[in-house]
VEXNUFI-822447 format. One record per atom (N, C-alpha, C): y, x, z. Coordinates in steps of 0.02 Angstrom, whole numbers, plus 50000, padded with zeros to 5 digits. Each point is the difference from the previous one (the first is absolute). Layout:
YXZ ...
! end
This chain:
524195604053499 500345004650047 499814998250072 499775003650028 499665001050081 500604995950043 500014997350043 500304999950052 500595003950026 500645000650038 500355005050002 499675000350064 500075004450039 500025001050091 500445001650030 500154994350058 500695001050049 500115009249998 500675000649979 500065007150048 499985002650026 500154994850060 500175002950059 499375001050061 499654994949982 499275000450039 499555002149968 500015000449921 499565002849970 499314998549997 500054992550041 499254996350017 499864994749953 500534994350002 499914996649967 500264996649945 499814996749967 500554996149928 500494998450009 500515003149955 500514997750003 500434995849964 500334992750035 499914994149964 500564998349975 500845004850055 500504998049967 500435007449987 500704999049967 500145005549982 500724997650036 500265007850045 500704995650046 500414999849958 500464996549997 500724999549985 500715005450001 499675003050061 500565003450014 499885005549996 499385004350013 499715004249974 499565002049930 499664995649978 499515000849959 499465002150008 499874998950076 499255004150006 499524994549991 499385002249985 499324993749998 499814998950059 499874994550045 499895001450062 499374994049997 499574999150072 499574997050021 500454995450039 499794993350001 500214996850068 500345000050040 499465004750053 500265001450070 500395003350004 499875006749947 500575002950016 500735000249963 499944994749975 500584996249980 500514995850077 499434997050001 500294997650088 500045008550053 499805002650003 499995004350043 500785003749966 500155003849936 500595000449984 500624995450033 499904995949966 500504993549982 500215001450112 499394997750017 500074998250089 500585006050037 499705006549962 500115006750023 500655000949981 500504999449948 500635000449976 500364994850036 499854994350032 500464995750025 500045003050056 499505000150043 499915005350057 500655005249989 500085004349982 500175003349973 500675002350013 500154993049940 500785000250015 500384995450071 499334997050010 500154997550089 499965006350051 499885003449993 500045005450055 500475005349985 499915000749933 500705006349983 500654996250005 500074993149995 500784998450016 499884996350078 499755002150037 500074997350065 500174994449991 499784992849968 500054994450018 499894995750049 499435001950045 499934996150041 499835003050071 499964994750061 499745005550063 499584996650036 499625001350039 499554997250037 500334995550033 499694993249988 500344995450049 500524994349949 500185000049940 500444998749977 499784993249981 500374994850011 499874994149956 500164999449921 499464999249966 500245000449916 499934992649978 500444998449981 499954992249930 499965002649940 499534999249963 499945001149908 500104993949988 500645001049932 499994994849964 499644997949961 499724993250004 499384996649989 500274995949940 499715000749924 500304995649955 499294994949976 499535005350025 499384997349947 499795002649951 500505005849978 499775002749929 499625006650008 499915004449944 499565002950020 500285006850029 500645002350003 500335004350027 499994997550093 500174994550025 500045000450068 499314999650024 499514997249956 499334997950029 499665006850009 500015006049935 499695004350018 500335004850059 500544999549995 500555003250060 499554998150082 500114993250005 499554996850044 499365003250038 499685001549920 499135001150032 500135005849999 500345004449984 500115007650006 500175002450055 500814998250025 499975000550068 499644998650050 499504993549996 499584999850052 499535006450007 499815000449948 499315004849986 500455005750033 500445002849981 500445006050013 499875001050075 500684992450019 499815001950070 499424999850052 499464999549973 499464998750046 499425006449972 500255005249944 499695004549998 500385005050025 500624999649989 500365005850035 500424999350096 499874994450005 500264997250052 500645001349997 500424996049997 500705000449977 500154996350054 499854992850033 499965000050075 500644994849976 500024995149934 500464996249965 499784992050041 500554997949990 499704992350023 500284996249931 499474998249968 500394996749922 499884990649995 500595001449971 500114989249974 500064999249924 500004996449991 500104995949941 500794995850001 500325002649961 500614997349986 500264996249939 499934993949979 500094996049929 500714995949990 500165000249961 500814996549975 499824995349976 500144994749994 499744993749964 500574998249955 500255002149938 500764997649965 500224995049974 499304993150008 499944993249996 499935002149892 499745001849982 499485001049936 499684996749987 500044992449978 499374994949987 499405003449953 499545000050008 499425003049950 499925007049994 500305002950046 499975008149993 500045002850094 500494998550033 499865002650056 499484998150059 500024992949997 499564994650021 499235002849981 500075000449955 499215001449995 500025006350024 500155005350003 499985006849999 500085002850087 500234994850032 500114999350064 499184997850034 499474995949959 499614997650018 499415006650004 500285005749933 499555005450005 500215005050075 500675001450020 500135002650051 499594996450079 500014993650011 499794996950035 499315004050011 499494997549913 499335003550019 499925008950016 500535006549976 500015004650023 500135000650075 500274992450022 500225001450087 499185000850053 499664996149938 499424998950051 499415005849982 500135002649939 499445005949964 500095006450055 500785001150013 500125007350031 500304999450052 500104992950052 500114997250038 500445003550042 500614996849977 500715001450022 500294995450010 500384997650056 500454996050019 500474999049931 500304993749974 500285000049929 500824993050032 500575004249968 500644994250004 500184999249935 500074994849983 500484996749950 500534996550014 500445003549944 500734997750027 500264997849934 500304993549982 500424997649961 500485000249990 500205001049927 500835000949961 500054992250044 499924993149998 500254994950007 500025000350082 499645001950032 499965000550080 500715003750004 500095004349976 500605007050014 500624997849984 500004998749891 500574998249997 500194994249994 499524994649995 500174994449970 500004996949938 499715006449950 499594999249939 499475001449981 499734998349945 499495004049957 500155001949949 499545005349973 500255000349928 499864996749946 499654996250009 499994993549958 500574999049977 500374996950073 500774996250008 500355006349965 500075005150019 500415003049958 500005002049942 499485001249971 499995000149934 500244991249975 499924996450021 500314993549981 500475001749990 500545002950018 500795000950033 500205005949917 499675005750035 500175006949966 499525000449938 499734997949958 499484999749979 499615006949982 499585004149963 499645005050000 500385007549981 500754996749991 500125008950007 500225004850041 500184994550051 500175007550079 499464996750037 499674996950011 499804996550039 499415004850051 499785006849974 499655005450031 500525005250037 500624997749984 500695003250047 499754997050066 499974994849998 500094994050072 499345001750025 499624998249948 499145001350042 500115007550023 500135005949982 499815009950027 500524998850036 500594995250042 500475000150058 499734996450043 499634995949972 499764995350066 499455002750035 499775001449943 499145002250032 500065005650042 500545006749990 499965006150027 500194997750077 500664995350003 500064997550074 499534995850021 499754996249967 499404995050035 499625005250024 499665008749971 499555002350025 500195002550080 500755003249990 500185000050071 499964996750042 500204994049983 500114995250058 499244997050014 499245000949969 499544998150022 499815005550053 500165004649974 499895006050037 500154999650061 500624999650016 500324997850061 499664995150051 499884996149960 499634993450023 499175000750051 499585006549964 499535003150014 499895004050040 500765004850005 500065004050045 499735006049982 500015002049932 499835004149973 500385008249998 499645004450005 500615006250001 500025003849902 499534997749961 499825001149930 499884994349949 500365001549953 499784995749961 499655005549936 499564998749955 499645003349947 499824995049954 500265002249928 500124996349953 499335002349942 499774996649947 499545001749963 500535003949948 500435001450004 500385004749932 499605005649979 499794999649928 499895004949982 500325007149945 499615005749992 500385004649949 500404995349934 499434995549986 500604998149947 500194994150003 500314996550050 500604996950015 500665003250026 499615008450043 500665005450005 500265001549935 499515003349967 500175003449927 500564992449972 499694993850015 500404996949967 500674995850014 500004999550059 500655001550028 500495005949998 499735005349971 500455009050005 500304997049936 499464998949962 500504996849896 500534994950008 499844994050052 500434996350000 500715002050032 499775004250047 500765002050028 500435005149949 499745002549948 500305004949973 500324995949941 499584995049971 500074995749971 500694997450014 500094997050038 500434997050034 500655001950047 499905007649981 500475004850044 500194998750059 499324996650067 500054999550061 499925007050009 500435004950023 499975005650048 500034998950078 500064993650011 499765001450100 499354997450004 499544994349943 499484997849998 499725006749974 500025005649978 499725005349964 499855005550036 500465001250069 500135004650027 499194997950050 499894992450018 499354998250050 499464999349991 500184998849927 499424992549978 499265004949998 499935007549988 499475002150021 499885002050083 500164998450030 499905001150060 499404996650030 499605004650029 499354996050026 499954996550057 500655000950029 500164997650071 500604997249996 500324996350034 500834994449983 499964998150070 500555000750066 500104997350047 500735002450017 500444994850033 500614998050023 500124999350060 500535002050033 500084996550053 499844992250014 500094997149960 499904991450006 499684998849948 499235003749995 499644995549978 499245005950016 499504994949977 499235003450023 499785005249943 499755004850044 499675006649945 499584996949945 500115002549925 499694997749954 499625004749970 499274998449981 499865006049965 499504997749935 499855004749948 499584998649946 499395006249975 499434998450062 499305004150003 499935002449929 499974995249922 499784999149972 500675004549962 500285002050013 500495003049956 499695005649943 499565003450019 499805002949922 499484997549985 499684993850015 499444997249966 500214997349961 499504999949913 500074997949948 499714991749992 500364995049980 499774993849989 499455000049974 499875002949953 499274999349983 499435000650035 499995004950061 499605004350029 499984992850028 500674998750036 499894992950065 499514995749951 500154997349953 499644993449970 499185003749989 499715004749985 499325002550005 499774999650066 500525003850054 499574999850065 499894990750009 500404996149997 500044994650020 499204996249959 500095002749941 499204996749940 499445003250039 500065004650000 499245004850021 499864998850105 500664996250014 499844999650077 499784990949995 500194998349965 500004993049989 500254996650039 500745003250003 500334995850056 500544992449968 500014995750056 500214993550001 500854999849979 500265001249912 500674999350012 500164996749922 500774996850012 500204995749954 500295001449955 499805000849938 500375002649956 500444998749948 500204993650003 500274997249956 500764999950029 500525004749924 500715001250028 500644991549983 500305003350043 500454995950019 500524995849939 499764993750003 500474994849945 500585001049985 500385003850067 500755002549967 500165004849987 499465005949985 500145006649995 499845001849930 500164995649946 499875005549951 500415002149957 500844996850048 500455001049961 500425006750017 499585002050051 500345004550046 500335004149969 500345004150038 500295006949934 499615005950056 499634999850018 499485005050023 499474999049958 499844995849963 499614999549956 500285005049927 500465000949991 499995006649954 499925004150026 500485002650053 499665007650036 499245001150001 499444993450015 499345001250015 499755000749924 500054997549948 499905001649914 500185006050001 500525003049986 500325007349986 499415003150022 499854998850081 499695006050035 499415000149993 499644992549963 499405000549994 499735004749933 500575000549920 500145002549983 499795008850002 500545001250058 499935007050028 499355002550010 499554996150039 499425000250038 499555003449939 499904994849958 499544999349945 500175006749952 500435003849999 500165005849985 499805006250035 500274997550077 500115005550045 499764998650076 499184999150002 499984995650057 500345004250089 500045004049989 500615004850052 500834997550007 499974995749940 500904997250002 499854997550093 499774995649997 500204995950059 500035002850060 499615007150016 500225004050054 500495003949988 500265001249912 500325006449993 500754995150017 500034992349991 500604999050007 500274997350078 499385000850045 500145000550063 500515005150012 499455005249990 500225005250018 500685003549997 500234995549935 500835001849963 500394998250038 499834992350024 500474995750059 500055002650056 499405003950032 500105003950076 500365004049982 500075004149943 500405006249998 500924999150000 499964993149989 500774996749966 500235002850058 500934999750007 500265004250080 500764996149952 500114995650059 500644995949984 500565004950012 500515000949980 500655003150005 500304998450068 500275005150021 500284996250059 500854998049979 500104998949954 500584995649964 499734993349983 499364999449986 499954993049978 499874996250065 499545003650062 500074998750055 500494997550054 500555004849975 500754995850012 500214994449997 499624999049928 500314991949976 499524994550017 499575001950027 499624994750016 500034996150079 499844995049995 500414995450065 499565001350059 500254999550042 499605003450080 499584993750008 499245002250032 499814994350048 500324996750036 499884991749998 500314996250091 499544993749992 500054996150028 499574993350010 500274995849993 499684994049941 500454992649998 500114996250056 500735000249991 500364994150040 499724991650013 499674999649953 499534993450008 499484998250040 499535006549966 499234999550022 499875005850048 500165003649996 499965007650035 499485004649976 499994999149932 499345002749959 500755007949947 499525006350011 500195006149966 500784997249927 500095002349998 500644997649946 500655005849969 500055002049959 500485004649970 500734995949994 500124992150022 500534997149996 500154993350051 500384998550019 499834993850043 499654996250026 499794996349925 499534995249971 499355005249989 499395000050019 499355001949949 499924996949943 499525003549981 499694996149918 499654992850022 499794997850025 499694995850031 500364995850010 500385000750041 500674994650016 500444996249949 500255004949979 500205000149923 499784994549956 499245004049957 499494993849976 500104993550051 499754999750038 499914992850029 500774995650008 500255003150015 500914995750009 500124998749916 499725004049944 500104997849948 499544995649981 499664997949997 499394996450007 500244991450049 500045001050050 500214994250047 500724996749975 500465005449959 500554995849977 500114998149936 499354999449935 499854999049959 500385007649953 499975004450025 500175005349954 499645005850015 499504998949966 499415006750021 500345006849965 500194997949938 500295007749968 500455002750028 500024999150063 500605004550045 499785003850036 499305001950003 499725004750029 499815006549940 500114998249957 499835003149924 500475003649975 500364996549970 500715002449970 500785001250040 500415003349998 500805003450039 500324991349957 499784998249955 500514996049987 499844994550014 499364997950021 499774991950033 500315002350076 499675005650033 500294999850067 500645001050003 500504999749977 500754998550008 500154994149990 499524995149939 500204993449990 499824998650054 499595000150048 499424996550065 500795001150075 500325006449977 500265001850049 500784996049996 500204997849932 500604997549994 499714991950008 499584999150014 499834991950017 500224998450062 500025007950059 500244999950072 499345003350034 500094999450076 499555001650030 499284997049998 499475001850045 499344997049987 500124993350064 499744992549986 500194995650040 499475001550061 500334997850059 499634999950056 499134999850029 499834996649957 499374996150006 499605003549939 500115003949961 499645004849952 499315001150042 499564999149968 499415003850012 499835007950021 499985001450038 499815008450034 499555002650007 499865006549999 499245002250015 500105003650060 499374997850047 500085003750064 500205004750021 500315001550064 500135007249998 499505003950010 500065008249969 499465004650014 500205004750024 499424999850066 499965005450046 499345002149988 499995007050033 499355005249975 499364996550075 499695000049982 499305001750080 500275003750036 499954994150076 500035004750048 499424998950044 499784994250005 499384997550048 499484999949962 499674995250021 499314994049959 500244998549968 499454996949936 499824996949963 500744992349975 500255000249965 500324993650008 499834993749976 499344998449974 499874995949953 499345001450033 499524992849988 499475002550002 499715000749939 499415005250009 499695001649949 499324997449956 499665000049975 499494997649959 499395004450020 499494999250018 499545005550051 499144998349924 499645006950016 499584996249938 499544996550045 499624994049969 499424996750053 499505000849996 
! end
């Protein structure tokens, strides 16, 4: 059997077949697609403006790395007029972040962007090492998705950044929409597709990559031969996002349209304005001065449970009442800085490539 020929150019061989479409495509214009849809949904949701400072979160893997070389390319073909950094969390990960930090380093110097790293142990005073010592592997990705989401702010801050842009893709949305339904979060359900997330007290968030298919990312990344780490995380395989991502892979292999069709379900969702009622107003922790639906943030919380040998009080209604009938938190407790948004320069210095 002959060769197929790209479709779409009709010139040359075509070597892969998409994911999300099914078409046979050539190469380039695989990259020229793939380039053209991110584009895409960067200009139809007005994400960004001339002039804007952006931080991408930088993990090393192959979702922020291709994010990375994309936006560069983006902005320097379309002039988007972006000033972009490199932003990395370090969650103290012996054998997994450490190394994976060493691949971000070399993307600082490939697409040469100023790059900050900021530490769980710099911030809160742990790692997750230490805490998984403590909590051992079954919430222990509670503490890591609270820390890390404020660590990204607060590097942000640090940078002086007006954007942050995350490598999330279609199916980490798709798979977050199962988990919330799963789980009968209706205020996590009502956002969690949202391509954009910003607060009064805190920095615009956004996810370019929102209808790109994982697969597509891991091909562009093979066929570009770009520099990223792929080996997943020692404490994640107990996750319970790890069924949502089975189920859906599931779906895929049936219905490779599930993963946009169940976007699409979640944008359509429209919360009640009764359940809206019941849900607790924005205000800012009393502690740290970081976004908060209650006194205390999640953050605060974790760590005061953590510092007073009772981590499950950030977890469970019935550890945090034992934590609370012990008395108040003692004086000298460990704190996390307060957070305020950018108003000047730079607060930190930064990592420049050489």
């Amino acid at each position: 059997m002959a060769p197929r020929t790209c479709v779409l150019c009709e010139n040359f061989k075509a070597i892969l077949k998409r994911p999300k479409t099914g078409q046979q495509i050539c190469k380039d214009c695989f990259f020229y697609v793939f380039e053209t849809e991110v584009h895409n949904t960067i200009t139809q949701s007005n994400l960004f403006a001339p002039g804007d400072r952006v931080a991408i979160g930088a993990s090393g893997g192959k979702d922020s790395t291709v994010l990375a070389y994309v936006l560069k390319t983006l902005n320097e073909r379309y002039n988007y007029g972006l000033n972009l950094f490199l932003l990395s969390i370090d969650e103290g990960i012996t054998g997994y972040r450490d190394d994976s930090l060493e691949t971000v380093k070399r993307n600082q110097q490939q697409y040469d962007m100023p790059l900050k790293i900021l530490s769980y142990d710099e911030l809160y005073g742990w790692t997750m090492d230490a805490i998984v010592s403590q909590v051992g592997r079954k919430n222990n990705c509670t503490f890591c998705g609270v820390f890390r989401r404020q660590a990204l702010d607060r590097g942000a801050v640090m940078l002086n950044v007006d954007h942050i842009v995350t490598g999330h893709n279609a199916d980490d949305i798709a798979e977050t929409v199962l988990m919330n339904i799963m789980r009968g979060d209706i205020a996590r359900l009502g956002r969690c597709t949202s391509i954009c997330t910003q607060g009064e007290d805190t920095i615009k968030r956004s996810k370019p990559f929102k209808y790109a298919y994982e697969k597509e990312i891991v091909m562009y990344a093979y066929f570009k031969k770009l520099d990223y780490f792929s080996t997943e995380c020692i404490y994640s395989p107990d996750a319970y996002r790890g069924h949502a991502r089975t189920f859906l892979k599931d779906l895929e292999a049936a219905r490779p349209s599930a993963i946009i069709d169940i976007i699409h379900s979640g944008e359509a969702f429209e919360v009640s304005e009764e359940v809206k009622a019941t849900q607790k107003a924005q205000q800012t922790c009393k502690r740290c001065g970081y976004m908060s639906s209650n006194e205390l943030c999640k953050a605060c919380t974790l760590l005061e449970g953590l510092e007073r040998g009772m981590a499950a009080s950030g977890i469970t209604d019935r550890a945090r009442k034992k934590m609370e009938a012990e008395g108040p938190a003692p004086e000298n407790l460990r704190t996390i800085p307060f957070f305020k948004l950018p108003t000047g320069q730079p607060a930190v210095a930064i990592e420049a490539p050489s």
